[in-house]
N, C-alpha and C positions, 0 to 999 in steps of 0.2 A: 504494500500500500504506500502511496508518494505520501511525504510526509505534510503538511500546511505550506509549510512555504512552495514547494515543489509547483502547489497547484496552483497556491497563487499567482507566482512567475508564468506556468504556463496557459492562464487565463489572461495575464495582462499581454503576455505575446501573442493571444489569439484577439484581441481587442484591438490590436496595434496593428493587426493587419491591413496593410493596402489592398488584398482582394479579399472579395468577397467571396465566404467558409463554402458558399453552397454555388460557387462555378467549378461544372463538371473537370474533372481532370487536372485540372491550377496546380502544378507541384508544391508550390510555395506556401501548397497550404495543408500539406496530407499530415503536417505536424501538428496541425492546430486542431485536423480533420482526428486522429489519432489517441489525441487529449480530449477529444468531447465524448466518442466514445467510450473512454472506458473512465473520465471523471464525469460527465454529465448524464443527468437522466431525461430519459423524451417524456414530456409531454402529454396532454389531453390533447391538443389542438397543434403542436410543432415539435417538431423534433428536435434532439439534442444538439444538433448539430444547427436548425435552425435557430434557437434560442440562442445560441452562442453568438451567430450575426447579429442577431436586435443587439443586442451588448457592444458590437464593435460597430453597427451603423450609427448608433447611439455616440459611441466615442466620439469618432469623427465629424460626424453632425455637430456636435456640443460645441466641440473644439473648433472646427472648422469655422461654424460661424461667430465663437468670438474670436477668430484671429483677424475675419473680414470687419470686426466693426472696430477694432483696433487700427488695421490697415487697408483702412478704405481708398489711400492716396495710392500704397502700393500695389492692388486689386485693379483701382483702375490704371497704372502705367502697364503690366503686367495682360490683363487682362485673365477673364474667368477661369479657365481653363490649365492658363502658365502660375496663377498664382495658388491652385490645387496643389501643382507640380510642387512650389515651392513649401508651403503647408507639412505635406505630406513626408518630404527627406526632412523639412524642421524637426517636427513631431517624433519619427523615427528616431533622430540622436537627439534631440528632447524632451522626452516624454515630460508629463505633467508633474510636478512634483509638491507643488503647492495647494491646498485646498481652494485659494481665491484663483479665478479666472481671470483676473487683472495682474495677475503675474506671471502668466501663458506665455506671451512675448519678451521678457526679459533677456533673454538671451539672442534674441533674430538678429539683432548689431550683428554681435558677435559669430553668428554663425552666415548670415551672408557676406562677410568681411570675408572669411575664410572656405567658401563653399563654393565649389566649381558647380556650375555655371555661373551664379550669381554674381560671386566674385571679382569677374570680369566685368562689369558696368560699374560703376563709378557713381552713377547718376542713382541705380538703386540703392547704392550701399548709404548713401545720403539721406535716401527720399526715407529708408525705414529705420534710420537714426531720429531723423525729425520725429517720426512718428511714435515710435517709442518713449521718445521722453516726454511727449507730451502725455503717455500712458500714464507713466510714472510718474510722473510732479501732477496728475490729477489725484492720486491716491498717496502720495506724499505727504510723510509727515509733518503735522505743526510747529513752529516757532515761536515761542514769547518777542510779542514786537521790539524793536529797538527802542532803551529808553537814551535819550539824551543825557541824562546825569549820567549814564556810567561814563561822559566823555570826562569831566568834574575829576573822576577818581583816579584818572592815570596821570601823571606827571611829565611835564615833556619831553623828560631823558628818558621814560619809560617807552616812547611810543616807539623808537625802529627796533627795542623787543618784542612788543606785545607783538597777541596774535588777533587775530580776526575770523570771527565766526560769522560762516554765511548762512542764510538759511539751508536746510534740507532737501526744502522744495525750491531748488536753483538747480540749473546744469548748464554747463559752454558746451557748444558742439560747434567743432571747427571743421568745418566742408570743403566740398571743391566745387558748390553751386548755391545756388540760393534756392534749394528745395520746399522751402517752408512757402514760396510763392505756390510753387506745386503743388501740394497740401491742401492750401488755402481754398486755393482753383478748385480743384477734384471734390472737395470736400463741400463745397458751394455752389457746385453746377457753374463753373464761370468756366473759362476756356484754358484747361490746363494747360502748358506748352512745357517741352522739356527745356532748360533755359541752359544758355553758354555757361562754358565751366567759368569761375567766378570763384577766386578765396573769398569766404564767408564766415564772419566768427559770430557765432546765434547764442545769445540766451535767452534761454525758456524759462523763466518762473511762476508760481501761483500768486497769479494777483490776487484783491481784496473781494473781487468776484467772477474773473475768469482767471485760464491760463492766459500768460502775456508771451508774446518774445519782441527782442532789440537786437538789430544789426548791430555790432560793437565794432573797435575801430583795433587793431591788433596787438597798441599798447596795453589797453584797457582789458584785453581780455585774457592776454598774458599775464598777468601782475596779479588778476582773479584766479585763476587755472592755480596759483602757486599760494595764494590766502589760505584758497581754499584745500590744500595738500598741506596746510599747518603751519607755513612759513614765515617767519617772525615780520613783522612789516621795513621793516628796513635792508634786511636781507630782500627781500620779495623785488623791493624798488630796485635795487643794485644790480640786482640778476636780471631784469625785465629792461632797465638800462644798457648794461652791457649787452645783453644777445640781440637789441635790437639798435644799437647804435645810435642810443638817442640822447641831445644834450641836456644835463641834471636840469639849467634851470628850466626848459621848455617840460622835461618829465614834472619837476615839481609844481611851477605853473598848473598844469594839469591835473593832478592828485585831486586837489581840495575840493574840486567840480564832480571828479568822480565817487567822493566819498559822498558827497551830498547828495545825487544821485542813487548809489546804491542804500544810501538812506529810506531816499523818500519812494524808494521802488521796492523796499520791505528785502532785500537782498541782503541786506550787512541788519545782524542779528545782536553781535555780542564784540565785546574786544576783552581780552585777558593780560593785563601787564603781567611783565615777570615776578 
């Protein structure tokens, strides 16, 4: 007798099937076909072997349609059929591991970054970054707003120690197009276009009552990328300086704007002196 896990496993590999348990002859499936009979029992009304399809048409169905309402941008560049294709090898080296369904796609970046054929577009690897984070910073955790007195508490030899806390719900996504116009489009019925490749540096965060994003200029989002990695603020400036060749006082000119900014756009959360 297989022991619980045994069956487990081979129930969720019969779920995970891309064909369907009741097409005649399917090799692919005589494994699955072989597990129903002799751990499932038939039926009044279906067989063991069917009963076991309702369970995997069910999977895919479930899944499938929240991954289209996740990536409805990538569905329509893709279209119906190619974005099945891609769904389904997700799925396969993804399966679900989370109880919520808003965390189905956390890995798509990652896996169309690195997955032949996808891999090779540029313009999708973007378009399903966009759309991901905007998954994510919807169900993203809260922040206690910024209070101005804790500026009061740090001393001014303190601040190129301290650190700076950004919200949660923030992320930089630095592209090779401006996707989020694409998004926008598809997502609105307007006239998506795939649009010239374009350095693009995007923040996405949760505003006070939608998601927001801001084109950023590639000081500014440099100098965030490295805050937000824990880096003391003066170190942060010195490094975002030097790799990008910029003169102190035009960088520090600019600082003060951008604090102000990430203030009053709920981004900058906390500051921690040494």
């Amino acid at each position: 007798m297989s022991s619980l896990f045994e069956i487990q496993r081979r129930f969720g590999d019969a779920i995970r099937s891309g064909t369907a348990l009741t097409t005649p002859g399917a090799e692919e499936t005589q494994e699955h076909l072989a597990f129903a009979a002799t751990s499932v029992t038939d039926g009044a009304r279906l067989s063991a072997v069917e009963q076991l399809d309702v369970y995997r048409e069910q999977f895919w169905f479930r899944h499938l349609a929240s991954l289209q309402e996740d990536f409805v941008a990538v569905e329509h560049l893709l279209g119906k059929e190619r974005f099945q294709v891609l769904v389904r090898a997700y799925l396969d080296e993804h399966p679900p591991r989370h109880f919520s369904l808003q965390r189905l796609g956390d890995a798509m970046p990652e896996f169309v970054r690195s997955a032949a054929p996808w891999s090779s577009d540029p313009f999708l690897v973007d378009l399903v970054a966009v759309e991901q984070a905007f998954v994510f910073l919807f169900d993203a955790p809260d922040a206690r707003p910024f209070d101005p007195a804790m500026l009061a508490n740090v001393p001014e030899a303190a601040w190129p120690l301290s650190t700076i806390r950004l919200s949660p719900a923030f992320r930089i996504l630095h592209l090779g197009s401006e996707a989020h116009l694409y998004r926008a489009a598809a997502r609105t019925g307007g006239n998506a276009e795939v649009p010239e490749r374009k350095p693009t540096h995007l923040a996405v965060a949760r505003g006070k009552t939608a998601l927001e994003y801001m084109v950023l200029g590639e000081p500014q989002s440099v100098i965030l990328e490295k805050l937000r990695a824990g880096m003391p603020l003066g170190e942060a400036c010195e490094h975002t300086q030097r790799e990008l060749s910029m003169d102190a006082a035009d960088f520090e000119a600019q600082l003060g704007g951008w604090f102000q900014g990430w203030t009053a756009w709920g981004w900058l959360v906390g500051i921690d002196p040494p």
